[in-house]
C-alpha positions as CSV (number, residue, x, y, z in Angstrom):
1,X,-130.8,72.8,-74.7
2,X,-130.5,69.1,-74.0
3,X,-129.2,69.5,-70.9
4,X,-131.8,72.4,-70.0
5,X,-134.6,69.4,-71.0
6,X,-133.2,66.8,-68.7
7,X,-132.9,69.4,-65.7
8,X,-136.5,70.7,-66.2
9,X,-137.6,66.7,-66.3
10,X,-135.6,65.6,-63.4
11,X,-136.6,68.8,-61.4
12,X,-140.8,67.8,-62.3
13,X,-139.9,63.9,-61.4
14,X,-138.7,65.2,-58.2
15,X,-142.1,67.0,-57.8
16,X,-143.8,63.9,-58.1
17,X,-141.6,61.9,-56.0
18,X,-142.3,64.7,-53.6
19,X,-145.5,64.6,-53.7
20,X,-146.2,60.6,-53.6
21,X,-143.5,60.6,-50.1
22,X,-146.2,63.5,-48.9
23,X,-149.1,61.5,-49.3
24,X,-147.7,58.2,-48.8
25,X,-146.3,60.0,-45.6
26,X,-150.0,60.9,-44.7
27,X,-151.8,57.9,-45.4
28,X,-149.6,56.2,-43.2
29,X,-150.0,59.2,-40.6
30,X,-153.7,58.6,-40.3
31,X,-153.1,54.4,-40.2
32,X,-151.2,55.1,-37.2
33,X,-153.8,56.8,-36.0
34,X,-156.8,54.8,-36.7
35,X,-154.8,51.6,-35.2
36,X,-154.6,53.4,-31.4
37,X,-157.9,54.4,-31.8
38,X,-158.9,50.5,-33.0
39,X,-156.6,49.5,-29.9
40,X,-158.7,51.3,-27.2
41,X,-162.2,51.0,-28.7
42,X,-161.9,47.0,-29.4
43,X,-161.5,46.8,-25.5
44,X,-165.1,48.3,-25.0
45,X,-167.1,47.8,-28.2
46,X,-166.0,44.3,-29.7
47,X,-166.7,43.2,-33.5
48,X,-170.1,41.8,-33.8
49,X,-169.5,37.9,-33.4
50,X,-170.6,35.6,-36.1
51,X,-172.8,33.6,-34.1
52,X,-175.1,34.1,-31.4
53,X,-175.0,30.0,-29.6
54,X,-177.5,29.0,-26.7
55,X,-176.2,25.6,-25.4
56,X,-179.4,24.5,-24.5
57,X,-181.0,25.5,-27.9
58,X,-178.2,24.1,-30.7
59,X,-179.5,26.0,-34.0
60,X,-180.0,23.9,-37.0
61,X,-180.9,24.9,-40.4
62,X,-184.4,22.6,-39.9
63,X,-185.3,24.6,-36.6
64,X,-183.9,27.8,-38.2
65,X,-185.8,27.1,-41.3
66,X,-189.1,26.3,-38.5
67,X,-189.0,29.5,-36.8
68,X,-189.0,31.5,-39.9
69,X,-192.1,30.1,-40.3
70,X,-193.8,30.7,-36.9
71,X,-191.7,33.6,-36.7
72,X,-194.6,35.3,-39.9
73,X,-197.3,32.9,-38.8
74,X,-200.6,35.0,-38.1
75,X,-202.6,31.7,-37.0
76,X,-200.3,32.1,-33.7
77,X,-202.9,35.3,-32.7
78,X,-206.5,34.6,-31.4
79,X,-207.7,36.6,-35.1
80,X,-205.3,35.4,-37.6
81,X,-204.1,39.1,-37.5
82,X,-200.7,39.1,-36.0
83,X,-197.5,37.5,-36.5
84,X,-194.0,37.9,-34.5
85,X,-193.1,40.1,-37.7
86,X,-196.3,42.0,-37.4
87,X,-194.4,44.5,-34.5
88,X,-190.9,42.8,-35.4
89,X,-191.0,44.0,-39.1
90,X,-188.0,41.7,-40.7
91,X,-187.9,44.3,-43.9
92,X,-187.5,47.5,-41.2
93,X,-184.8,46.7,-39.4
94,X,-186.8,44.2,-36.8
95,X,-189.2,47.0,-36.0
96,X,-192.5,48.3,-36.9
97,X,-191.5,52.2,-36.5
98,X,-194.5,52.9,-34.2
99,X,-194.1,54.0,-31.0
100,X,-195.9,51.3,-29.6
101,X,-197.4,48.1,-31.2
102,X,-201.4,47.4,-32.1
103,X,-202.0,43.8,-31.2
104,X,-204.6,41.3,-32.3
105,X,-207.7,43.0,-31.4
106,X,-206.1,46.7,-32.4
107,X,-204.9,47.2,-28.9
108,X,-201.9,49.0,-28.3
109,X,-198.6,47.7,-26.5
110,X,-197.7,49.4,-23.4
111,X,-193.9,49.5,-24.2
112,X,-192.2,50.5,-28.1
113,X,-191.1,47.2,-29.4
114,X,-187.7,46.8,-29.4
115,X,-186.0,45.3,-32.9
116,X,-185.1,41.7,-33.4
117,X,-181.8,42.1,-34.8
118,X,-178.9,40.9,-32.8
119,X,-181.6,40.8,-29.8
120,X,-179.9,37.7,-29.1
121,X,-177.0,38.6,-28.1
122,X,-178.7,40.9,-25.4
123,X,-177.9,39.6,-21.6
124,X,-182.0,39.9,-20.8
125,X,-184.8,40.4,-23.2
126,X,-187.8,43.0,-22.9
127,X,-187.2,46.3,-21.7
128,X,-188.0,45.2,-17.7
129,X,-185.4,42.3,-18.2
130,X,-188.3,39.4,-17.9
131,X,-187.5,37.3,-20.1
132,X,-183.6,35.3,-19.9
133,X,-183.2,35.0,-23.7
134,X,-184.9,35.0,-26.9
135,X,-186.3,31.6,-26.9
136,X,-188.6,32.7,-23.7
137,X,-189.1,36.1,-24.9
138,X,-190.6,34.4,-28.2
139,X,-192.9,32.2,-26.1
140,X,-194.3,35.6,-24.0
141,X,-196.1,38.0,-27.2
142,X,-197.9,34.8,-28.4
143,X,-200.3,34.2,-24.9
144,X,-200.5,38.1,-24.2
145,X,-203.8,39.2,-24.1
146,X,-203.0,42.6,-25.7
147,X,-200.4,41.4,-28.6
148,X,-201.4,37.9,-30.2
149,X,-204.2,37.0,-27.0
150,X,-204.2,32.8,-27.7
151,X,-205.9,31.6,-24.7
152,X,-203.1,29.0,-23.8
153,X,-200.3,26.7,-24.3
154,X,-202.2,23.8,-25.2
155,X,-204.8,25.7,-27.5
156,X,-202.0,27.3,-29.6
157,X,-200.3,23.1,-29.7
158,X,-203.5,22.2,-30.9
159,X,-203.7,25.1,-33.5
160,X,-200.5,23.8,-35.1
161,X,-200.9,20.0,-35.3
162,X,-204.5,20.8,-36.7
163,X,-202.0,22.8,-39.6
164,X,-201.2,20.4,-42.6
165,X,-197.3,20.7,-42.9
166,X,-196.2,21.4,-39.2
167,X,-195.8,17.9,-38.4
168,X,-193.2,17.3,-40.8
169,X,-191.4,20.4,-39.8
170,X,-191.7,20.2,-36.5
171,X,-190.6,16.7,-36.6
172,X,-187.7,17.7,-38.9
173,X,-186.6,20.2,-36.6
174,X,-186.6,18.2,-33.1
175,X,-185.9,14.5,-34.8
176,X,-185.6,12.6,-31.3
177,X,-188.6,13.9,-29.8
178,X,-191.7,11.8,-30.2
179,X,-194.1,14.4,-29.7
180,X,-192.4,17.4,-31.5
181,X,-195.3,19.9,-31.8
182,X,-195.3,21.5,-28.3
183,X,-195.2,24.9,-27.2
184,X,-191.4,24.8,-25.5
185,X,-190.2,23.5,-29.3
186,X,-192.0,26.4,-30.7
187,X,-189.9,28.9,-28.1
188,X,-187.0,27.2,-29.6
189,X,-187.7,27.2,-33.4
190,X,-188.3,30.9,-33.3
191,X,-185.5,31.7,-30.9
192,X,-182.9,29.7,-32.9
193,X,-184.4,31.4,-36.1
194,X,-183.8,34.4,-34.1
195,X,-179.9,33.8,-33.3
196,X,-179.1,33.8,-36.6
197,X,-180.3,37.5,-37.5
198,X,-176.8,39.3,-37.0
199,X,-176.4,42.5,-39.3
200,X,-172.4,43.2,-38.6
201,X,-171.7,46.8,-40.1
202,X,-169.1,49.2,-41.3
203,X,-167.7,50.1,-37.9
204,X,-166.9,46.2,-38.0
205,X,-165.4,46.0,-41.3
206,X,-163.1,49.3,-40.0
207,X,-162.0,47.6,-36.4
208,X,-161.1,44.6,-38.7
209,X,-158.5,47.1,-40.5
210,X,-160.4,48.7,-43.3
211,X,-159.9,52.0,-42.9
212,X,-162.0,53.5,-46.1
213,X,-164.9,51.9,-44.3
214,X,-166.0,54.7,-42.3
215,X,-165.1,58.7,-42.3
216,X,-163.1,61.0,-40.3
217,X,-166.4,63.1,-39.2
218,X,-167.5,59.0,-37.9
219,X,-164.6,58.5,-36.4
220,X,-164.9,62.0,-34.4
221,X,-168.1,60.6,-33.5
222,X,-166.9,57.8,-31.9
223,X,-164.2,59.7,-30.1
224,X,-166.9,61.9,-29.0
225,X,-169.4,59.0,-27.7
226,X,-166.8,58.1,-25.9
227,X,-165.7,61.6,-24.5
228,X,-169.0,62.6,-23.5
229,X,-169.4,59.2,-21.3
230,X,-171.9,57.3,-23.6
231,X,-170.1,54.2,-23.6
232,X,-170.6,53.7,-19.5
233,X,-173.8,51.7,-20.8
234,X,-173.7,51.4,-24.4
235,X,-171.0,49.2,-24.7
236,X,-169.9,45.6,-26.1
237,X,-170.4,44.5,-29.5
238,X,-173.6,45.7,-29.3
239,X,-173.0,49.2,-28.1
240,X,-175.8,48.1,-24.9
241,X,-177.8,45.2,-24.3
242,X,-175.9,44.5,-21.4
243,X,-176.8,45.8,-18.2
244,X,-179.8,48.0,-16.6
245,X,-179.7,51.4,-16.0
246,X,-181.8,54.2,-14.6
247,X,-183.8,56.5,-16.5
248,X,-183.2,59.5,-16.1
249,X,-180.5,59.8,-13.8
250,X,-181.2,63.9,-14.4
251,X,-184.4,65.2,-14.4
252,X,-188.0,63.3,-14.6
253,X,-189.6,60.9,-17.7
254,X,-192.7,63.4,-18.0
255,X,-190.5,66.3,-19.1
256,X,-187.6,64.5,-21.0
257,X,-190.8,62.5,-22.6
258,X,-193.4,64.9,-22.7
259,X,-195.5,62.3,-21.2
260,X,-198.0,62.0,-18.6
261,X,-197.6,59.3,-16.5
262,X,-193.7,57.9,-15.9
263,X,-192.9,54.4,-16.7
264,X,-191.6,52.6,-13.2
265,X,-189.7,49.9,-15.8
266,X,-188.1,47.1,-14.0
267,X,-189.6,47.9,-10.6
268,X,-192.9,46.0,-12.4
269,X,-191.3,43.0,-12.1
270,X,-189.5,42.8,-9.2
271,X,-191.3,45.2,-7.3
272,X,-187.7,46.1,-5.6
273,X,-187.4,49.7,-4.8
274,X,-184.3,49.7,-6.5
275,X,-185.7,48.5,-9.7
276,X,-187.9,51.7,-9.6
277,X,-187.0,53.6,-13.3
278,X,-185.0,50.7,-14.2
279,X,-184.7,49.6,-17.9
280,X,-182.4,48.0,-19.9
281,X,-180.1,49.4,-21.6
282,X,-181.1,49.2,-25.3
283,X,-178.9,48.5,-28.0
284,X,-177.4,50.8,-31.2
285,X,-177.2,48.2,-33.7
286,X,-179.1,49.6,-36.5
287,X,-180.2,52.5,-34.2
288,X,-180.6,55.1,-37.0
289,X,-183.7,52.6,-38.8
290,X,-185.4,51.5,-35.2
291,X,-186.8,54.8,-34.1
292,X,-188.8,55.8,-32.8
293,X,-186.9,55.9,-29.3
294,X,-187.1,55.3,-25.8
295,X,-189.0,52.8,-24.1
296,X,-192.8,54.3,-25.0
297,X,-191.4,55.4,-28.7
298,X,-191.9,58.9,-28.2
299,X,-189.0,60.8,-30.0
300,X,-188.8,60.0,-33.6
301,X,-185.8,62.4,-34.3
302,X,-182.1,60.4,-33.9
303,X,-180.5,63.8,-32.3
304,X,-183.2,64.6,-30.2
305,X,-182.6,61.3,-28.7
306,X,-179.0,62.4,-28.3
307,X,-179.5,65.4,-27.0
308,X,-182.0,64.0,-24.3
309,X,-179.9,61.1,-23.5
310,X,-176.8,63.4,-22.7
311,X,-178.7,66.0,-20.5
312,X,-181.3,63.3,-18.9
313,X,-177.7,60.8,-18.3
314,X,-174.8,62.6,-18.3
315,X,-175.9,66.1,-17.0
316,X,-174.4,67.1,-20.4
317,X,-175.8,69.4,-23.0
318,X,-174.2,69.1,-26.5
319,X,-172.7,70.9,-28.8
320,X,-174.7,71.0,-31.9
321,X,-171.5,69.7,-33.8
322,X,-170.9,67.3,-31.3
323,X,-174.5,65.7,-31.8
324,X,-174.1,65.7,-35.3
325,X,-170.9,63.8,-35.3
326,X,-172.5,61.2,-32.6
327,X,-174.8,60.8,-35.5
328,X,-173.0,60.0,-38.1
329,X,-171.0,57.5,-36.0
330,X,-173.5,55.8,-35.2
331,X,-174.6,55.4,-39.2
332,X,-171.6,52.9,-39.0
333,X,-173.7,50.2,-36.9
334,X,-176.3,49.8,-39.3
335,X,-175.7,46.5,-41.3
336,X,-177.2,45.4,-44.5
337,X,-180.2,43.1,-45.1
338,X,-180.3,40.5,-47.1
339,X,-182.9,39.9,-49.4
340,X,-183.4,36.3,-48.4
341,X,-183.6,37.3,-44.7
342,X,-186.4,40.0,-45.8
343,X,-188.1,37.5,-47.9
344,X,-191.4,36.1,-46.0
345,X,-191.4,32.3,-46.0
346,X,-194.5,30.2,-47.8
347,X,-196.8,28.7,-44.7
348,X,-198.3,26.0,-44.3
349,X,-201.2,25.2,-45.7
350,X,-204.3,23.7,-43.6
């Protein structure tokens, strides 16, 4: 009977040990296979870095600390009404999720605005590429007669040494200047605040090596994203931001958009035939919280924006499974907001 016992427990430990080789066996299966795919994918879409430098704008915690401030200041519009987070909403993801912006007189914007959000790691700002970086796109919003409509560089200088605190700050900020407060230091304060709103994001933590981070549905995603051809713009850490591209390659604006009148989108600039339908290429960070989409904010639905972007780029309708799986992939890029960088700063008083 003994003997009978030890069998029976011998035989059920070698069930176990069975078992734990099968799984241990599989878990090691699927690292194997999550490191090739980590191999090819690091060469086109990098980690999110930890910083976003400008040599010609060194970022401080005093000019950091500055452009916060100017960055909710509404005394930098004609009416007091509008602030850089007004359309660049630091608790939504650097968006206001309109499809395009009302200004300081209720105007709207002619373009969606784009989020802040890892912005500065973008090779051009705006949509038409005018601006080189963030500290001149932060300088552009604030004299535009539609969005914040101050009549001038020296009028908004005046504004803010006529402000009781922006002296010390400003002076804190840029310590070797001897007339800090000046509309180029302003450009810099909100651009270096700016640099340092970085959101890195599962799909980071899981090219690092953490392999619970994201799913296997995600992971199809990404195999599928890069299948179907997505990543010939939307790639780099930022999954875009990096180059211009024509839209649509397939088709015309007014039916992909249901709109009347097509957007020309670099050509406005340049006024180079080849810029005709030009934008750039927006980035995915956070994509699922920055809709709506497209450069007039006119599709409010992540997979419609899929589906359109396949058939209006690629030539390529999708499965519904495949658009699904895009989807949830791209879930993996949003990163988490802290509470301090959501937290609006106290202002100055006069």
């Amino acid at each position: 009977m003994k003997k009978l016992i030890l069998f029976a427990s011998f035989g059920l430990l070698g069930f176990f040990l069975a078992c734990t080789n099968t799984k241990t066996n599989e878990q090691a299966t699927e690292k194997l296979k999550n490191d090739s795919i980590r191999k090819v994918v690091s060469v086109i879409f990098a980690a999110l870095p930890a910083e976003a430098p400008n040599p010609e704008n060194q970022v401080t915690a005093e000019k950091t600390a500055l452009g916060k401030i100017l960055y909710f200041e509404t005394r930098l519009s004609k009416k007091g009404n509008n602030s850089c987070n007004s359309c660049h909403n630091l608790n939504t993801y650097g968006v206001d999720n309109k499809s395009t912006s009302p200004g300081d007189e209720g105007k709207l914007g002619g373009r969606n605005s784009p989020t802040s959000f890892n912005s500065a790691l973008q090779f051009v700002q705006f949509w038409d590429g005018r601006a080189k970086d963030v500290e001149e796109q932060a300088g552009g919003p604030v004299l535009n007669p539609v969005e914040m409509n101050m009549p001038d560089k020296a009028f908004v200088e005046k504004k803010l040494a006529s402000i009781k605190g922006y002296k010390e700050l400003f002076a804190a900020a840029f310590p070797t200047d001897k007339n800090p407060i000046t509309y180029e230091n302003l450009k810099k304060a909100i651009g270096a605040f700016e640099r340092t709103l970085l959101t890195p994001s599962p799909y980071d933590a899981w090219l690092a090596g953490n392999d619970s981070a994201i799913t296997a549905q995600e992971i199809k995603g990404l195999q599928t994203f890069m299948s179907s051809g997505c990543n010939a713009c939307h790639m780099g850490s930022l999954f875009g931001g990096s180059m211009y591209q024509k839209f649509p390659l397939f088709g015309d604006q007014k039916t992909w958009l249901k709109t009347e009148k097509a957007d020309e989108g670099r050509f406005a600039v340049t006024k180079a035939e080849a810029d005709k339908y030009m934008f750039k290429v927006p980035i995915l960070r956070n994509i699922t919280e920055t809709w709506p989409y497209f450069h007039d904010g006119s599709v409010k639905e992540l997979h419609v924006a899929i589906d359109i972007m396949a058939q209006s780029e690629l030539n390529k309708k999708l499965t519904p499974e495949e658009i699904t799986n895009i989807a949830a992939f791209l879930k993996t890029l949003k990163g988490n907001l802290s509470d301090e960088v959501k937290k609006a700063p106290a202002l100055p008083g006069i």
